[in-house]
C-alpha positions in Angstrom: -5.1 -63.9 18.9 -5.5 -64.0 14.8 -8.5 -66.7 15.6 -9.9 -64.3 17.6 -9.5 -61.2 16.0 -11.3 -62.7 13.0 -14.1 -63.9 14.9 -14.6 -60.1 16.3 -14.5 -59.1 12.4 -17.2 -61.4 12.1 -19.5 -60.6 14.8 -19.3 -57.2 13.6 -19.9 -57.9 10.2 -22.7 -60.3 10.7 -24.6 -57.6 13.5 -24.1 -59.6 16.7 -21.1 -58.6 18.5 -21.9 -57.8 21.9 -19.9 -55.6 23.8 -19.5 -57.8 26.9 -17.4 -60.4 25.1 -17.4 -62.5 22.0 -20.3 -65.1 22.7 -22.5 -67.6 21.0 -25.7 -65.4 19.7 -28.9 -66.6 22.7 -31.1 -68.8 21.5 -33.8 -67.0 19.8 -37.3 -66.2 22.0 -40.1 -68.4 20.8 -42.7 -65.2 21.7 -45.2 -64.0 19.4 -45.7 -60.4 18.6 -48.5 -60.7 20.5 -47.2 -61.0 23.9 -44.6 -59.5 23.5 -46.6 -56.0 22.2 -48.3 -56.5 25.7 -45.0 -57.0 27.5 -43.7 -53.4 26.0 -47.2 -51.9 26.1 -46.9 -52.8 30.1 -43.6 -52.7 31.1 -42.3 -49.7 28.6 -45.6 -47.6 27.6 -47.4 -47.7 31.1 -44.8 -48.8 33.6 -43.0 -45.3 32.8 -46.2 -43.3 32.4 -45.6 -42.6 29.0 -47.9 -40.3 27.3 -47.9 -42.5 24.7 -50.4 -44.6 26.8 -53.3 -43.1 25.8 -53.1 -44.0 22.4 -50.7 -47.3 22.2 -53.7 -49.6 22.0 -54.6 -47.9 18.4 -51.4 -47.7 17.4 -50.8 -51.1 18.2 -53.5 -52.5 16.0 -52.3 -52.7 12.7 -49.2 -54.2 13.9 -50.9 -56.8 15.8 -53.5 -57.9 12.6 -50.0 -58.0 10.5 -47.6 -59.9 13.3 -49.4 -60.7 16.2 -48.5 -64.6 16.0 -45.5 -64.6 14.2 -42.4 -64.8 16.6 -40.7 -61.7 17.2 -37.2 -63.2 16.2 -38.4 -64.4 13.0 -39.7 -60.9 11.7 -37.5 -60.3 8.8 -36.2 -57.1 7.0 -38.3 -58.5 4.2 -41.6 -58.8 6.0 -41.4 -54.8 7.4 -40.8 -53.9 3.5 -43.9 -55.8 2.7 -45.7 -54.1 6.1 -44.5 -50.9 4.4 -46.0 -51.7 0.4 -49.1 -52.5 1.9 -49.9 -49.3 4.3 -49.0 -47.5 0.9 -51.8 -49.6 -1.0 -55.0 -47.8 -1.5 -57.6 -48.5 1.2 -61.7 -48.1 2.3 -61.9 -45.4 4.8 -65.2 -44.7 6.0 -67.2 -45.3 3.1 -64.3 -43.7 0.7 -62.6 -45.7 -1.4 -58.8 -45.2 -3.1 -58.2 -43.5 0.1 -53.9 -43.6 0.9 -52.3 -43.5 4.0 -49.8 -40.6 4.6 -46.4 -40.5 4.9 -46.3 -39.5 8.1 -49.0 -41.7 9.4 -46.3 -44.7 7.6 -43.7 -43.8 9.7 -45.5 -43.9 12.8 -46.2 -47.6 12.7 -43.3 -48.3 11.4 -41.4 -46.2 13.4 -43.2 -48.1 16.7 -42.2 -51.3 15.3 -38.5 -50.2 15.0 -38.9 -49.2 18.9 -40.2 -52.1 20.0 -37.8 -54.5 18.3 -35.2 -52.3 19.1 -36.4 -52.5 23.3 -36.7 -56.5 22.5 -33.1 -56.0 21.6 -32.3 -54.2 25.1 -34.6 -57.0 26.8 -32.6 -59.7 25.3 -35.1 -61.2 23.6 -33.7 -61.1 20.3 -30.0 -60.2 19.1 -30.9 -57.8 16.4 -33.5 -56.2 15.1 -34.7 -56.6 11.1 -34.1 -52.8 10.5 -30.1 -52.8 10.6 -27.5 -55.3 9.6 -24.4 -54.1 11.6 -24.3 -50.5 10.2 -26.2 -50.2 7.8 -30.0 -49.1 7.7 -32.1 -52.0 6.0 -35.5 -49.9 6.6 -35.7 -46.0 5.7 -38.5 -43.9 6.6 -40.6 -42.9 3.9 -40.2 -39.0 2.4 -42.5 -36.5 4.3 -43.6 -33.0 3.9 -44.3 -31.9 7.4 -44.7 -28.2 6.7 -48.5 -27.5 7.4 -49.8 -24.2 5.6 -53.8 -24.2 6.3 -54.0 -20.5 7.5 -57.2 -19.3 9.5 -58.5 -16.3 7.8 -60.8 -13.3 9.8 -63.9 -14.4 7.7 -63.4 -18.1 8.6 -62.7 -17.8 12.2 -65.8 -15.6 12.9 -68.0 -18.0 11.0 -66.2 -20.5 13.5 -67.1 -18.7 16.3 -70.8 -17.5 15.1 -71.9 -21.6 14.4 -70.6 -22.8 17.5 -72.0 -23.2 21.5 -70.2 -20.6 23.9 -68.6 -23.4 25.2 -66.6 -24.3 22.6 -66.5 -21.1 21.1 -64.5 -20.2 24.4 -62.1 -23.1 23.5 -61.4 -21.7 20.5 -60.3 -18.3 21.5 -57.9 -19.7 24.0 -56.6 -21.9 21.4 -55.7 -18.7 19.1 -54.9 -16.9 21.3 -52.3 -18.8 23.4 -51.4 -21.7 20.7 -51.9 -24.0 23.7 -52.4 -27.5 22.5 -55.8 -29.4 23.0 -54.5 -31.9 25.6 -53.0 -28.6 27.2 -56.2 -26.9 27.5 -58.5 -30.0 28.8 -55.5 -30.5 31.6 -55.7 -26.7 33.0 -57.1 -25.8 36.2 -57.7 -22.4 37.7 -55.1 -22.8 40.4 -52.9 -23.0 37.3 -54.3 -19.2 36.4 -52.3 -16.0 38.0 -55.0 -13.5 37.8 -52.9 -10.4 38.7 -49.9 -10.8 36.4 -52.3 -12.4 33.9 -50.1 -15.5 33.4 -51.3 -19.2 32.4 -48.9 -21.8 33.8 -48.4 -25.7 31.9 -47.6 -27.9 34.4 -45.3 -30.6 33.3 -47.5 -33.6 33.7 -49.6 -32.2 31.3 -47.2 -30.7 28.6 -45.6 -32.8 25.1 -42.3 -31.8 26.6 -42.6 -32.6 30.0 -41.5 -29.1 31.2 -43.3 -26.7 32.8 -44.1 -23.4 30.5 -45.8 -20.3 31.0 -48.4 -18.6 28.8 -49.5 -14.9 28.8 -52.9 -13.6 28.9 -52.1 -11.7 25.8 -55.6 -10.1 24.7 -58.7 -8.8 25.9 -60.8 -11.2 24.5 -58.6 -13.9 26.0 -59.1 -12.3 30.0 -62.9 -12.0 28.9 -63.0 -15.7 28.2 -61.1 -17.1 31.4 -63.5 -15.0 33.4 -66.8 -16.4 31.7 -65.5 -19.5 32.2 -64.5 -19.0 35.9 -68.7 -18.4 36.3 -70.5 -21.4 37.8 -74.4 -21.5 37.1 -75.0 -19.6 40.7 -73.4 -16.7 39.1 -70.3 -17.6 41.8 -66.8 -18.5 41.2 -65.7 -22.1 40.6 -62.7 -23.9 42.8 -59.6 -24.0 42.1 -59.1 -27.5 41.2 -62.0 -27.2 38.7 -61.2 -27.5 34.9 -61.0 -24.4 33.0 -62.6 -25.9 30.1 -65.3 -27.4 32.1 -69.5 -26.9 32.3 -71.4 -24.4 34.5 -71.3 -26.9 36.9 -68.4 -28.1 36.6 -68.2 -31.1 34.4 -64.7 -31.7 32.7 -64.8 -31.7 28.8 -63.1 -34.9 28.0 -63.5 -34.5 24.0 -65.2 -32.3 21.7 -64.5 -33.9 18.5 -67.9 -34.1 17.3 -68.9 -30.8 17.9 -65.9 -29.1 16.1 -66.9 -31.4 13.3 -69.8 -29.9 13.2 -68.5 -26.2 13.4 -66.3 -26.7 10.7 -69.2 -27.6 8.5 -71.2 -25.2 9.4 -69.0 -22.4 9.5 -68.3 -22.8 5.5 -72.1 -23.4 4.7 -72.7 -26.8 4.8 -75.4 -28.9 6.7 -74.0 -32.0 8.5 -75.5 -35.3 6.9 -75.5 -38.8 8.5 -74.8 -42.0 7.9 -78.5 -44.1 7.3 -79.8 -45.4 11.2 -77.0 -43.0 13.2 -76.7 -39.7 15.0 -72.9 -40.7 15.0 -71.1 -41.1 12.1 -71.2 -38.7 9.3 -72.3 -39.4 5.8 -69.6 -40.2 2.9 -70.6 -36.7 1.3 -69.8 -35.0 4.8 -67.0 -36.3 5.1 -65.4 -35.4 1.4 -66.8 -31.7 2.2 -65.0 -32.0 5.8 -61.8 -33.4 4.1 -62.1 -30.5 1.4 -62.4 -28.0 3.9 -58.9 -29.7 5.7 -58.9 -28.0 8.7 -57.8 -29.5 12.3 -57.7 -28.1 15.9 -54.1 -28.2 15.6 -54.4 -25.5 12.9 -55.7 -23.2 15.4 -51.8 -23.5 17.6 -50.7 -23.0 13.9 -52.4 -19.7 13.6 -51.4 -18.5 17.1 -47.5 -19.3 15.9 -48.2 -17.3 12.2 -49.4 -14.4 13.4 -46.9 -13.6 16.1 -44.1 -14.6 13.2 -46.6 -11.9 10.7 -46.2 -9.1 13.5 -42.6 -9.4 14.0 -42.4 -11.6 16.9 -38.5 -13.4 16.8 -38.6 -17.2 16.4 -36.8 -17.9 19.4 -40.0 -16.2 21.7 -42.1 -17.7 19.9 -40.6 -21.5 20.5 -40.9 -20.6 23.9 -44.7 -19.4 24.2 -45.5 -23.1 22.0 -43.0 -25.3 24.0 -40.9 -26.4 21.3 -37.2 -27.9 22.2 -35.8 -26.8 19.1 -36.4 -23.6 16.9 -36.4 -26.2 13.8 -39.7 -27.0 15.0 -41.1 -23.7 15.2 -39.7 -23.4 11.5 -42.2 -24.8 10.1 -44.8 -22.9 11.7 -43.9 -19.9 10.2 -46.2 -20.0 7.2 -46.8 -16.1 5.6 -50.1 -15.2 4.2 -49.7 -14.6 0.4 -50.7 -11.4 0.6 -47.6 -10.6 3.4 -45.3 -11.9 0.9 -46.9 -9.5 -2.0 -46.2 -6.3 0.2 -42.6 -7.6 1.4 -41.5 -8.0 -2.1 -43.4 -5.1 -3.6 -41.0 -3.1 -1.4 -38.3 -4.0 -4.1 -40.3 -1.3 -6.5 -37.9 1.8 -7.4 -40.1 2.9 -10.5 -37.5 1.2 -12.9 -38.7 -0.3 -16.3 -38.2 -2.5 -18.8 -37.5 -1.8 -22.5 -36.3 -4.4 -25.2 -34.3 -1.4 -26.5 -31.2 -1.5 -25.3 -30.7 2.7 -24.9 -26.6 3.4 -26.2 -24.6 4.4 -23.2 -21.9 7.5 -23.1 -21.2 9.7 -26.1 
């Protein structure tokens, strides 16, 4: 019993007890990163219809130029640290050197190379993973500041709206005005649209969450926009099952990043350059403006979420107009203007002053 109360002090120790009994560790899989990234990519990522499956191949890439033929159970805790030092090296990005990776954008490949080892680990195809040795964490993520605070100011968004097609202009107003994300908006249908109680439903299949949400038609300008659209090129009404966002006749929008590229330039004064030879890919001056100018799409479901917070809207209704599982998360999409944070604490003013006389008190 001693013998074999020290061997299960050992297995703990050493990372490899497994629950079902005290056995010899398997024999380590001989499969490179390679195959074994298109194992999870088919049997995890698509075989459960992840949303994640849009994307995985990108995601994957970096991973697979670092690992792809090294076996899975020889990648050490040592060779992630190294991963790590040199996402955080300076890099060539589209013409622009010295350019650094982001925090966040660190911990999302490494944090899909902690999943995966950690499924290999489920699989059986390794008995550990090189980010923990028994309980302690080998591998942190690195420090981020996820708090967002680009604000969308009047003069900016009409700009936005006077540069771009009516198309897209139309995509923008629904975007402010209902803080509905992009894959949201290219996924809606008018079946999904109740026309007398003026509500916009998010199926599940097409929501972050997976749950089904309702949005209210909360403005004018937002009703005005859902009925332009509704217009086929006859003048008549489109079907049901016909994208919101779509054409006059019909065609789906599938992306739009070029054109909102554009917008954004244009909007703050600036005339798109490109690269020598190509309509496509815009010059290294474009895109330091573009990069000065920081502004997303996903700004836009930032502003939605501000100025309900600005007009007194409680956090709790508004993590349930953007879908958000936890009121954390809505947190940090409560970012003030300035000038909302002079006038709250100007109301502190009670015509007191200051003196560096100090007046004598009492007789």
């Amino acid at each position: 019993a001693g013998v074999a109360l020290e061997s299960l002090r050992a297995a703990v120790r050493a990372g490899t007890f497994d629950a079902r009994g005290i056995a010899p560790p398997r024999e380590p899989t001989e499969m490179t990163f390679r195959q074994f990234a298109e194992n999870y990519k088919q049997r995890h990522v698509i075989g459960r219809g992840l949303a994640l499956a849009q994307s995985i191949d990108h995601r994957l890439k970096a991973l697979l130029e670092r690992f792809g033929d090294t076996a899975i159970a020889a990648i050490k805790t040592a060779d992630v640290d190294d991963y790590i030092a040199d996402l955080k090296r300076p890099r060539l990005v589209n013409g622009i050197s010295g350019r650094r990776l982001a925090p966040a954008s660190i911990n999302r490949s490494v944090g899909l190379l902690r999943h995966m080892l950690n499924w290999a680990v489920g699989r059986e195809y390794i008995v550990q993973t090189p980010f923990r040795r028994g309980t302690d964490l080998l591998v942190r993520p690195e420090m981020e500041d996820n708090r967002r605070r680009r604000r969308i100011g009047p003069d900016e968004e009409a700009n936005l709206l006077q540069v771009t097609s009516p198309l897209l202009r139309a995509m923008i107003v629904a975007a402010i005005d209902t803080g509905m994300r992009r894959g949201e908006m290219l996924a809606l249908r008018f079946a999904d649209i109740d026309w007398s109680r003026r509500l916009i439903t998010l199926r599940g299949t097409t929501t972050k969450s997976g749950k089904t949400r309702v949005v209210p038609i909360g403005t004018a300008r937002l009703l005005a926009v859902l009925e332009w659209l509704r217009l086929d090129a006859a003048g008549g009404r489109k079907a049901d099952d016909t994208a919101v966002f779509s054409n006059q006749v019909g065609e789906v929008t599938k992306t739009f990043k070029r054109a909102w590229t554009i917008a954004i330039l244009k909007a703050h004064g600036i005339a798109p350059s490109w690269r020598k030879g190509t309509y496509k890919d815009l010059s290294g001056e474009s895109l330091a403006r573009l990069r000065a100018i920081d502004l997303h799409w996903h700004d836009l479901r930032h502003e939605h979420a501000s100025r309900l917070v600005e007009r007194g809207v409680p956090l709790a209704q508004v993590r349930d107009l953007l879908g958000h599982a936890s009121i954390v998360t809505t947190e940090r999409y409560d970012n003030q203007r300035l000038e909302a944070l002079q006038a709250a604490v100007a109301r502190l003013e009670d015509g007191k002053t200051f003196s560096a006389v100090v007046e004598p008190v009492g007789p």
